[in-house]
VOGU-267019 format. One record per residue (C-alpha): residue number from 1; x, y, z. Coordinates in Angstrom, 1 decimal, always signed. Example, Ala and Ser with C-alpha at 12.3 -4.5 7.8 and 13.67 -1.06 7.14 Angstrom:
BEGIN
 num   east  north     up
   1  +12.3   -4.5   +7.8
   2  +13.7   -1.1   +7.1
//
This chain:
BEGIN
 num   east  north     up
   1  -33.7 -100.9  +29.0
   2  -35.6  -99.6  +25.7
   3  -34.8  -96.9  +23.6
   4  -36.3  -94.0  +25.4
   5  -34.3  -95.1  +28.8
   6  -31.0  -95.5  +26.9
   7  -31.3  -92.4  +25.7
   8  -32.0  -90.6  +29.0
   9  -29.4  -92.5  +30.7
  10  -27.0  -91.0  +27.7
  11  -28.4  -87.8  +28.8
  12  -28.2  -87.9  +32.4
  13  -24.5  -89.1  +32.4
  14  -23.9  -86.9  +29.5
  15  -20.0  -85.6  +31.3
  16  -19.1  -89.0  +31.2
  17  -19.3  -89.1  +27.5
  18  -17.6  -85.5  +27.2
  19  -14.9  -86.7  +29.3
  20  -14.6  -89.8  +27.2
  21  -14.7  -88.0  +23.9
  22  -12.4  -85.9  +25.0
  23   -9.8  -88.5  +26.1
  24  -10.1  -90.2  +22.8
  25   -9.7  -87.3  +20.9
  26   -6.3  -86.2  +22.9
  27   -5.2  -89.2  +22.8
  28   -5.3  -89.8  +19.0
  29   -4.1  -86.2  +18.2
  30   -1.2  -87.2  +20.5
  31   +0.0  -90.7  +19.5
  32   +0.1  -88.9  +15.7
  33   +2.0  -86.2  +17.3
  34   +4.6  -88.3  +18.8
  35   +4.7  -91.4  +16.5
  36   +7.7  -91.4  +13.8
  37   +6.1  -91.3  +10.1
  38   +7.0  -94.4   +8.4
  39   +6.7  -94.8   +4.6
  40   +6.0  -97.4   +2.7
  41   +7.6  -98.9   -0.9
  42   +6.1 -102.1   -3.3
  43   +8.3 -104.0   -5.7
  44   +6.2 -106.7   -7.8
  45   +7.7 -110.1   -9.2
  46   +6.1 -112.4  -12.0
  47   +6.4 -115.9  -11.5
  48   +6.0 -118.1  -14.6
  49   +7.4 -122.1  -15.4
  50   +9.8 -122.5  -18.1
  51   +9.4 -126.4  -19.8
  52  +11.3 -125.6  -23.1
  53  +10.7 -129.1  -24.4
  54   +6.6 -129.0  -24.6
  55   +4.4 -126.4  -26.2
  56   +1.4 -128.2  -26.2
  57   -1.5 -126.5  -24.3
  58   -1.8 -129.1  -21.1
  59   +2.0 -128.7  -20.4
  60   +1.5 -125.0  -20.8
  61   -1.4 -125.4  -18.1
  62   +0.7 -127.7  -15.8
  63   +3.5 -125.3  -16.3
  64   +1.2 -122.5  -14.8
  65   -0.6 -124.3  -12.1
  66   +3.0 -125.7  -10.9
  67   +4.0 -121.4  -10.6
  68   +0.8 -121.0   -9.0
  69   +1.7 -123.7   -6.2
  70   +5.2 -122.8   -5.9
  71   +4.7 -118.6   -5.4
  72   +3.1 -119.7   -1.9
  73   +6.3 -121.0   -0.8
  74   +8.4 -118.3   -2.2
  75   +6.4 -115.7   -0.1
  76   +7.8 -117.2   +3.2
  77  +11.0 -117.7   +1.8
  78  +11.8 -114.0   +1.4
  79  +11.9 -114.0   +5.0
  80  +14.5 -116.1   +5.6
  81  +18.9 -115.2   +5.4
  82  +19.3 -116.8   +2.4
  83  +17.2 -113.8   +0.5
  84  +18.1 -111.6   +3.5
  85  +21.7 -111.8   +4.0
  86  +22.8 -110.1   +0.2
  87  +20.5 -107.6   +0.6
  88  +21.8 -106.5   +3.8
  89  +25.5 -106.7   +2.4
  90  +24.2 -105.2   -0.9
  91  +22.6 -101.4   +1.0
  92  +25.0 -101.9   +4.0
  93  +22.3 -101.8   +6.4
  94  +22.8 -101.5  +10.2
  95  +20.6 -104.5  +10.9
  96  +20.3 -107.5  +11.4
  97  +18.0 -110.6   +9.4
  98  +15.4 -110.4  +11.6
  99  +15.2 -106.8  +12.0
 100  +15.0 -106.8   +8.2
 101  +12.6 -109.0   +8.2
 102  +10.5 -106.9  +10.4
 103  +10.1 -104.5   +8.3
 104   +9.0 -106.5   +5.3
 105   +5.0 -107.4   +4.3
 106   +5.3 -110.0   +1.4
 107   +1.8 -111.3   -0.1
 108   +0.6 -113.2   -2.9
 109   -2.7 -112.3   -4.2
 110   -5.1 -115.3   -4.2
 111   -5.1 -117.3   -8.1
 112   -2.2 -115.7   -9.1
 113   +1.5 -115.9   -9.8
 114   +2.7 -112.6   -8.5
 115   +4.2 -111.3   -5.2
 116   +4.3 -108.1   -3.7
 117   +7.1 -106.9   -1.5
 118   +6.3 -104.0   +0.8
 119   +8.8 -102.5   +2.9
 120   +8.4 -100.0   +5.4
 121  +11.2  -97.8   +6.6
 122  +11.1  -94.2   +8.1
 123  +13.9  -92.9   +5.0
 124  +11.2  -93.1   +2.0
 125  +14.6  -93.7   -0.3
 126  +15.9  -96.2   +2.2
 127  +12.3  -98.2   +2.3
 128  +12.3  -98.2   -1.9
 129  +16.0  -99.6   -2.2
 130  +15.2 -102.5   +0.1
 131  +11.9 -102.9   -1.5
 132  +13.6 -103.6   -5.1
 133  +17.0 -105.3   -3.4
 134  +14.7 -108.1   -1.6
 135  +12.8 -108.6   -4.6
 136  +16.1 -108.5   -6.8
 137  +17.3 -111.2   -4.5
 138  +14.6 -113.5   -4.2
 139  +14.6 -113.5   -7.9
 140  +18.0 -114.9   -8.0
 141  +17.4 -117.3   -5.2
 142  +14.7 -118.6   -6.7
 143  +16.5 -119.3  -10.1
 144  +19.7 -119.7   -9.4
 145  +19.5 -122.3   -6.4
 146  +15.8 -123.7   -5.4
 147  +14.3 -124.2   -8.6
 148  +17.5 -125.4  -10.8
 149  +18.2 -128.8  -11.2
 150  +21.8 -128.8  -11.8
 151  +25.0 -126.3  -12.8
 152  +24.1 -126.4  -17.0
 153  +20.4 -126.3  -17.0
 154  +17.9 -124.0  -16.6
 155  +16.0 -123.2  -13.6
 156  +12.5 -124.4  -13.9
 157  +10.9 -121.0  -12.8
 158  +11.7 -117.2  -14.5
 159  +10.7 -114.6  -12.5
 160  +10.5 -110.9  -13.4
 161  +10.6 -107.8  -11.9
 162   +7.3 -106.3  -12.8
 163   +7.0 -103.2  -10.6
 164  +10.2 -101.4   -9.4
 165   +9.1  -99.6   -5.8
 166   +9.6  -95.7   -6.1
 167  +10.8  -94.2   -2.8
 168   +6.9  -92.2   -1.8
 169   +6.5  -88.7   -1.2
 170   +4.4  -89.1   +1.9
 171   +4.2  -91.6   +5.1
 172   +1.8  -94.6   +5.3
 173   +1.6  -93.5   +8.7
 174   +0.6  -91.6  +11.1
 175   -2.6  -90.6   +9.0
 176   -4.2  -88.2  +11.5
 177   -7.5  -88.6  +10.2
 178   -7.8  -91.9  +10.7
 179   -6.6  -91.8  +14.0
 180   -9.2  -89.0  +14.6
 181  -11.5  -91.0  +13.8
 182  -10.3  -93.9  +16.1
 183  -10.3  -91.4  +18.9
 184  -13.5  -90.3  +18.5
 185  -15.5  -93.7  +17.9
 186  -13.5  -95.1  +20.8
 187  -13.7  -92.5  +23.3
 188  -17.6  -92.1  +22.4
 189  -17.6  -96.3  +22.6
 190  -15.7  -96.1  +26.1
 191  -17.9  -93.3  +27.0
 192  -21.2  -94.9  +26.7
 193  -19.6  -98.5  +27.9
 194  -19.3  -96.4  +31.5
 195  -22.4  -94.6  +31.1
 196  -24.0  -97.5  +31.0
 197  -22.1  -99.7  +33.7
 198  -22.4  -96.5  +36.1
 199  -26.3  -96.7  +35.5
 200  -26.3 -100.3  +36.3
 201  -24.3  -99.7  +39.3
 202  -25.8  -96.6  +40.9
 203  -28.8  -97.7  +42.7
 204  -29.4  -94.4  +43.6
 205  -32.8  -93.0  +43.6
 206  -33.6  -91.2  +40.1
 207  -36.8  -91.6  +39.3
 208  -40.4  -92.5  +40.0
 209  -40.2  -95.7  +38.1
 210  -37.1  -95.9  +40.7
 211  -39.4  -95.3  +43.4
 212  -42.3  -98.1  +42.3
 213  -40.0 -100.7  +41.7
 214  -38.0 -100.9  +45.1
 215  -41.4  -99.8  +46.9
 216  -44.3 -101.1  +45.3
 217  -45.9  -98.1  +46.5
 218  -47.4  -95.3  +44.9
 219  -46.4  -92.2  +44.2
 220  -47.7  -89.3  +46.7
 221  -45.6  -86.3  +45.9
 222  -42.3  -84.8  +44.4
 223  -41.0  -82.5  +45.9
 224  -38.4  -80.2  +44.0
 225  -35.3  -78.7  +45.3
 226  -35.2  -75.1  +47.6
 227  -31.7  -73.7  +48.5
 228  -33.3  -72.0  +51.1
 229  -35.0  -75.3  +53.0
 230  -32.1  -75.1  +55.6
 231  -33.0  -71.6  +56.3
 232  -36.9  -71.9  +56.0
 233  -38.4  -75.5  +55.6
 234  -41.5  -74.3  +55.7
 235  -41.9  -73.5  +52.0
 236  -45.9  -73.5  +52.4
 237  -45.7  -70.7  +55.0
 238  -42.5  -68.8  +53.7
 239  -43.4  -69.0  +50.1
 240  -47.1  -70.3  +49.4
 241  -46.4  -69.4  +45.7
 242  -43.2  -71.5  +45.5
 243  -43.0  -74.9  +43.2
 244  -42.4  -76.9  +46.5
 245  -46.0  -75.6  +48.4
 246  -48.0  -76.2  +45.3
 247  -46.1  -80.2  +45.5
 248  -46.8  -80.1  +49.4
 249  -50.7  -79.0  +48.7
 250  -50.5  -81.7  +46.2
 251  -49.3  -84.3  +48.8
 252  -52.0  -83.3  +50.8
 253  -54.7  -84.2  +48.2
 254  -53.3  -87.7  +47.9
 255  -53.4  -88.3  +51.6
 256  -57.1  -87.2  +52.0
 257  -57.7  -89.2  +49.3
 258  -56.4  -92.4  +51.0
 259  -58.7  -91.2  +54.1
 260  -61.7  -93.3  +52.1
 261  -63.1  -93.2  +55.7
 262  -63.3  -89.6  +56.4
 263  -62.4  -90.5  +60.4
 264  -59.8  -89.2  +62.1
 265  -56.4  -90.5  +61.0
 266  -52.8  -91.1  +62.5
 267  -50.2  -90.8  +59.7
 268  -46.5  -91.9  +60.1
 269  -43.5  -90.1  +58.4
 270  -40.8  -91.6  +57.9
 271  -37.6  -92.1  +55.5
 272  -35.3  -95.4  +55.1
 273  -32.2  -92.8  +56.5
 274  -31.4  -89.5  +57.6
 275  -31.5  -86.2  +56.0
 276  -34.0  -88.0  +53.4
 277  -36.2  -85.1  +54.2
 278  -38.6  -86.5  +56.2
 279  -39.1  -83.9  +59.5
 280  -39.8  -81.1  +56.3
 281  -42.3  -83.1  +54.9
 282  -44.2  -84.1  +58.0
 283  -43.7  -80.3  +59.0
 284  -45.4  -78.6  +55.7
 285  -48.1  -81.9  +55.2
 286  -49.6  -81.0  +58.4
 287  -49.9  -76.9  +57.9
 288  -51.0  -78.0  +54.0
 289  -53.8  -80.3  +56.0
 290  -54.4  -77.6  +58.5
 291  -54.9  -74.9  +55.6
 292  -57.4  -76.7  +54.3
 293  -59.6  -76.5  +57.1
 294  -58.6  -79.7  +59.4
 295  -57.8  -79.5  +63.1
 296  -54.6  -81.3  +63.0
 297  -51.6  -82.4  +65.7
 298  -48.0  -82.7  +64.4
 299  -46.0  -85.1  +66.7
 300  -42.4  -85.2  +66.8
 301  -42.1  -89.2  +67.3
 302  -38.2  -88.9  +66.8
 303  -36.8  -89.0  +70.4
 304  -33.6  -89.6  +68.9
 305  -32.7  -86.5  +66.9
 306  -35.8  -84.5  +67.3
 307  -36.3  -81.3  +64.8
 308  -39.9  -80.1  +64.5
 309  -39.2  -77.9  +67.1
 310  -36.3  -76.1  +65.5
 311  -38.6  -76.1  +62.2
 312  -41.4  -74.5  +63.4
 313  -39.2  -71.9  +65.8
 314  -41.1  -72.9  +69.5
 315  -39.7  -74.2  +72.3
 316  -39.3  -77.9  +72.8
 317  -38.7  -78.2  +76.6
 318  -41.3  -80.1  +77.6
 319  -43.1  -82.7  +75.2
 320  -43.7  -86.4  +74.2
 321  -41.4  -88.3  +75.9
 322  -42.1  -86.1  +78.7
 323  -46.1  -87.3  +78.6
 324  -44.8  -90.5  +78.5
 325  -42.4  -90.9  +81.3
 326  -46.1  -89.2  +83.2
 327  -43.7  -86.5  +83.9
 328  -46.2  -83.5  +82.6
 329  -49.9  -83.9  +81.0
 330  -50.3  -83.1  +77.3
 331  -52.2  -80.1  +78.4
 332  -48.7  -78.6  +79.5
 333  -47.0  -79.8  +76.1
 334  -49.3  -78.7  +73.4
 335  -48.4  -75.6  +71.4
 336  -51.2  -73.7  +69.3
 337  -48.6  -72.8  +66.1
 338  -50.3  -70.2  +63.0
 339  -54.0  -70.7  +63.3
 340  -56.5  -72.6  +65.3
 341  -56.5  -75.7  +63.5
 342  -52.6  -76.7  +64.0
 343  -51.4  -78.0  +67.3
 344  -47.5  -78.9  +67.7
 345  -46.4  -81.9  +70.2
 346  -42.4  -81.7  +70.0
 347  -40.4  -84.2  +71.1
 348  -39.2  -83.4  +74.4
 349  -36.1  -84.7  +76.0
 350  -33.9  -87.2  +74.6
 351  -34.8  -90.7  +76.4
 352  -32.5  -93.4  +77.3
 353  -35.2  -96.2  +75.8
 354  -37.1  -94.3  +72.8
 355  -38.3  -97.8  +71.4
 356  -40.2  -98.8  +74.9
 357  -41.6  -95.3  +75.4
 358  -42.7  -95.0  +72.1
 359  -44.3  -98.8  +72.1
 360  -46.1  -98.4  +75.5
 361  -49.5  -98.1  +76.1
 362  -49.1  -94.6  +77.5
 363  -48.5  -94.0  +73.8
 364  -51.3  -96.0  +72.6
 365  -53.6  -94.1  +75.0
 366  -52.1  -90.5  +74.0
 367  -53.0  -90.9  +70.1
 368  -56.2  -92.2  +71.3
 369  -57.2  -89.3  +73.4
 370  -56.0  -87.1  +70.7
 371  -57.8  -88.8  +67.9
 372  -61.2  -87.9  +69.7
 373  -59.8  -83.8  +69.1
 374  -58.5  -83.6  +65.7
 375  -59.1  -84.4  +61.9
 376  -55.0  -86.0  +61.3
 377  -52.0  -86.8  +63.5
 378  -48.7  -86.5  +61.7
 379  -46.3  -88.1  +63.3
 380  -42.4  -87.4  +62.3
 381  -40.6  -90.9  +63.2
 382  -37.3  -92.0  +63.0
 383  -35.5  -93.4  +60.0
 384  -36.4  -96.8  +59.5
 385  -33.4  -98.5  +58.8
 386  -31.4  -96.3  +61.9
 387  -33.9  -97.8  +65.0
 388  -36.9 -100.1  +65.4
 389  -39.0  -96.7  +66.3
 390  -41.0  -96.6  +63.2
 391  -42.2 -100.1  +63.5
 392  -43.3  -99.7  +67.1
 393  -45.1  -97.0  +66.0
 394  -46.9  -97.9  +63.3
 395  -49.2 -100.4  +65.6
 396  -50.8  -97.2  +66.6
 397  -50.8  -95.8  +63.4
 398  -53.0  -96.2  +60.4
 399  -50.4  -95.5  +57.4
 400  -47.2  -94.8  +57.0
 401  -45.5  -92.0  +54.4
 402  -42.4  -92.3  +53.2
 403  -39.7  -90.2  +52.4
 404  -37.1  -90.6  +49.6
 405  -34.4  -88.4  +48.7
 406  -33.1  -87.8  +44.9
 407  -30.0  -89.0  +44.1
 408  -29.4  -90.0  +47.8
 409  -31.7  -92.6  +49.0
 410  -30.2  -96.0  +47.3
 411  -33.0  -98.2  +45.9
 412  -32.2 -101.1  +48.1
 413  -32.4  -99.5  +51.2
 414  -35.9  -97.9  +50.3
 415  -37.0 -101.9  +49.5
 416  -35.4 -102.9  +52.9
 417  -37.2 -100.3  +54.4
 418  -40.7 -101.1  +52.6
 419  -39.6 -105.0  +53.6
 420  -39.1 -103.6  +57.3
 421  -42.7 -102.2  +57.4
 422  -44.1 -105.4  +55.5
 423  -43.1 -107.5  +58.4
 424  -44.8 -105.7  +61.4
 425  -47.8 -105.3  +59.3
 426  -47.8 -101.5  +58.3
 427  -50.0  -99.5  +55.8
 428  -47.8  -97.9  +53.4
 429  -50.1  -95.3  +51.9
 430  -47.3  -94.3  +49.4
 431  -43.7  -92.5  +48.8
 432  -42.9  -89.4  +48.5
 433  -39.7  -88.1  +46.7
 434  -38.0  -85.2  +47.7
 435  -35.1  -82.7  +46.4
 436  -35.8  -82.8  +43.1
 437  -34.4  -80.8  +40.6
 438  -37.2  -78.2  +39.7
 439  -36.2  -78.8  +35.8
 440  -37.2  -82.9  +36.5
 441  -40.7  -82.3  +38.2
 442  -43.3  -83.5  +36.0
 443  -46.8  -82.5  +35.7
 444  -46.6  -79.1  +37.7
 445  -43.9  -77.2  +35.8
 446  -40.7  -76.0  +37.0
 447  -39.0  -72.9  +37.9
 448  -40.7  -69.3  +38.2
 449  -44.2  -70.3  +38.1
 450  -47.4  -69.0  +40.4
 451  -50.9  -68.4  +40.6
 452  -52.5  -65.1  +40.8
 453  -54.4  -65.7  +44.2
 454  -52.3  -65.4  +47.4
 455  -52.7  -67.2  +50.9
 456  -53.0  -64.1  +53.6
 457  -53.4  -63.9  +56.8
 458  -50.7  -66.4  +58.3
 459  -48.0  -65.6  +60.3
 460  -44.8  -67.1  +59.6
 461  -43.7  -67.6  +63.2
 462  -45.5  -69.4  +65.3
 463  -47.9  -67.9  +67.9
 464  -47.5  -69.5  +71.4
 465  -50.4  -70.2  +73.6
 466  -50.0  -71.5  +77.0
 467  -51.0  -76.1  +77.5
 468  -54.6  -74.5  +78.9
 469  -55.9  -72.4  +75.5
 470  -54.1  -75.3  +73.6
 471  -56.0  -78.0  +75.3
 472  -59.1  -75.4  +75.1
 473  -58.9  -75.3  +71.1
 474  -58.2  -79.1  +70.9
 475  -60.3  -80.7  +73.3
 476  -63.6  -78.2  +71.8
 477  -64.3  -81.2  +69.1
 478  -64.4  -83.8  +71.9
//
């Protein structure tokens, strides 16, 4: 992931890091809230060798390097009873050694003969008196019993009180704007931590680069979002003008392209799983392809859920699998829909064995008869990874289309899919992403754009025929 995707992943899960920031933030504003201010008080000692009997220079320097040894062992020795248990006596504290102890931070700083004794307390007076009483006592300790040889002689170690602690005028802690800080590096760490772990595991279907690396396939069309798709999914009819026609007159350029041929083509449309958008696609490629001039067929190849009949408002009674079964003639099942060049074949009645009807060579004889009348057959199949209906198909087919929903379609079952039609030996001519957000479409702008020149002359309801004009208008190429 470079710099630019990091970024755009920051971007995209841009709530994450609010919510996060916002966490941190709270929670550092209310640990200071609720955590007792403690203060803090130092008391310094000087540690120096007493040797009254030498004043030359080397037992001066012995003298200082034997302090400098010795204040190590003194630091750990103010945490035990024997400097302790007076002081306790001494203030009349309510505590224990150990609980005294606790509250102590003794240190010695590196090459030199001093020790600094910190107590913390959450009385500023209190946390100064034990300060200067523990440094008081180890004094005496020190002289009086580890470093004296016997009753009559001197100890072998002064040591002097060279800072008294002063009880402070404000706490060592909380210090809110520390812990702001805190908050807000943390919650922004956290924040972008999940970003990015969501990112990893969200295999869901963002982008084109999304699209070419679990297809391999190129890039047809986007397609950006419409409210209004589940009222009228036939944006290139209902709104010629719209962002979504101009992408689906777009996809149509791609698919002549692919036509290097110029014969008559049978085009598959399908999608790894429902709702991907496939049946709206396959409906507004084949009007695009018939606006353009092409005599064109639009199959509803999904016996299992059939919907072009629903989305282009005519009545499905009778229609493929109905051909197929040899229960009517496709002269009965055609429907003439908007102008002379677009012919509708819906699906008919829901079969018991879709996969054999679809596979037989009725089939195979009905796209060949119907190749011999038109420019393109669109076929809408089934989903992919749902039935083996798609892969019959495609024997009679020579590409496939398909469909991929933003933010839906997960990235591994588009590669399963592309991995399905792999194995039966299927064209994929390339993959087309729909229900985009307008603002994300590239290339062909975004919201509240058109073009001065208007598309007249089409009804947007379809305008029946009986089987015999249909059949008339198709078979005239033949």
């Amino acid at each position: 992931m470079d710099l630019r995707e990091f970024l755009g992943m920051l971007v995209q899960r841009w709530l994450t890091l609010v919510l996060c920031f916002v966490v941190g933030v709270g929670a550092a504003l209310g640990l200071t809230l609720v955590m007792t201010p403690q203060y803090q008080a130092t008391a310094g000692l000087y540690m120096m060798a007493r040797n009254p009997d030498s004043q030359g220079v080397n037992d001066v320097l012995q003298g200082s390097n034997y302090a400098r040894q010795a204040v190590l062992s003194y630091v750990q020795v103010v945490y035990d009873d024997i400097v302790l248990a007076p002081v306790i006596k001494e203030l009349g504290l309510d505590l224990t050694e150990p609980q005294l102890a606790s509250k102590l931070t003794v240190r010695s700083p590196t090459n030199t003969v001093l020790i600094r004794i910190t107590a913390t307390d959450t009385d500023p007076v209190r946390a100064a008196n034990i300060a200067n009483a523990v440094a008081q006592s180890l004094g005496q300790v020190v002289m009086d019993e580890l470093e004296k040889p016997d009753r009559d002689t001197p100890g072998l170690v002064k040591m002097t009180q060279t800072q008294q602690a002063i009880a402070p005028t404000s706490p060592s802690s909380p210090r809110p704007l520390l812990n702001l800080a805190i908050g807000v590096v943390a919650g922004l760490a956290v924040g972008v931590g999940l970003a990015w772990l969501r990112s990893v595991l969200d295999t869901r279907v963002r982008s084109a680069e999304d699209l070419r690396n679990a297809s391999g396939a190129p890039l047809l069309g986007v397609i950006p979002f419409d409210s209004e798709a589940a009222v009228n999914p036939l944006a290139i009819r209902e709104d010629p003008h719209s962002p979504s026609a101009e992408e689906y007159r777009g996809l149509r350029t791609n698919v002549l392209f692919s036509n290097v041929g110029g014969k008559s083509q049978c085009l598959l449309v399908s999608s790894p799983n429902p709702a991907d958008g496939k049946t709206t696609t396959a409906a507004n490629l084949a009007i695009a392809l018939a606006d353009s001039g092409r005599r064109v067929i639009l199959i509803d190849g999904d016996l299992r859920r059939p919907r072009i009949a629903s989305h282009m408002r005519i009545e499905g009674g009778a229609g493929l699998s109905d051909i197929l079964i040899g229960r009517v003639q496709p002269i009965d099942a055609l429907h003439r829909w908007g102008t002379d060049n677009l012919y509708i074949l819906p699906a008919g009645r829901t079969p018991p064995n879709p996969s054999e009807l679809l596979g037989s060579a009725v089939m195979q004889e009905l796209i060949g008869f119907l190749r011999q009348s038109c420019d393109d057959i669109i076929v809408d199949s089934p989903p992919i990874l749902v039935a083996t209906d798609t892969a019959v198909l495609s024997k009679f087919a020579d590409g496939v289309i398909l469909v991929a929903s933003y933010e839906s379609t997960r990235r591994h079952a588009l590669a399963a899919a592309v991995n399905g039609l792999n194995m039966v030996g299927s064209r994929l001519l390339g993959v087309v992403l729909t229900k985009v957000p307008p603002k994300k479409v590239s290339g062909r702008g975004g919201y509240g754009y058109g073009y001065g020149y208007g598309y007249g002359g089409y009804s947007s309801r379809a305008e029946g025929t009986d089987g015999a004009d249909a059949t008339a208008k198709v078979g005239a190429r033949s």
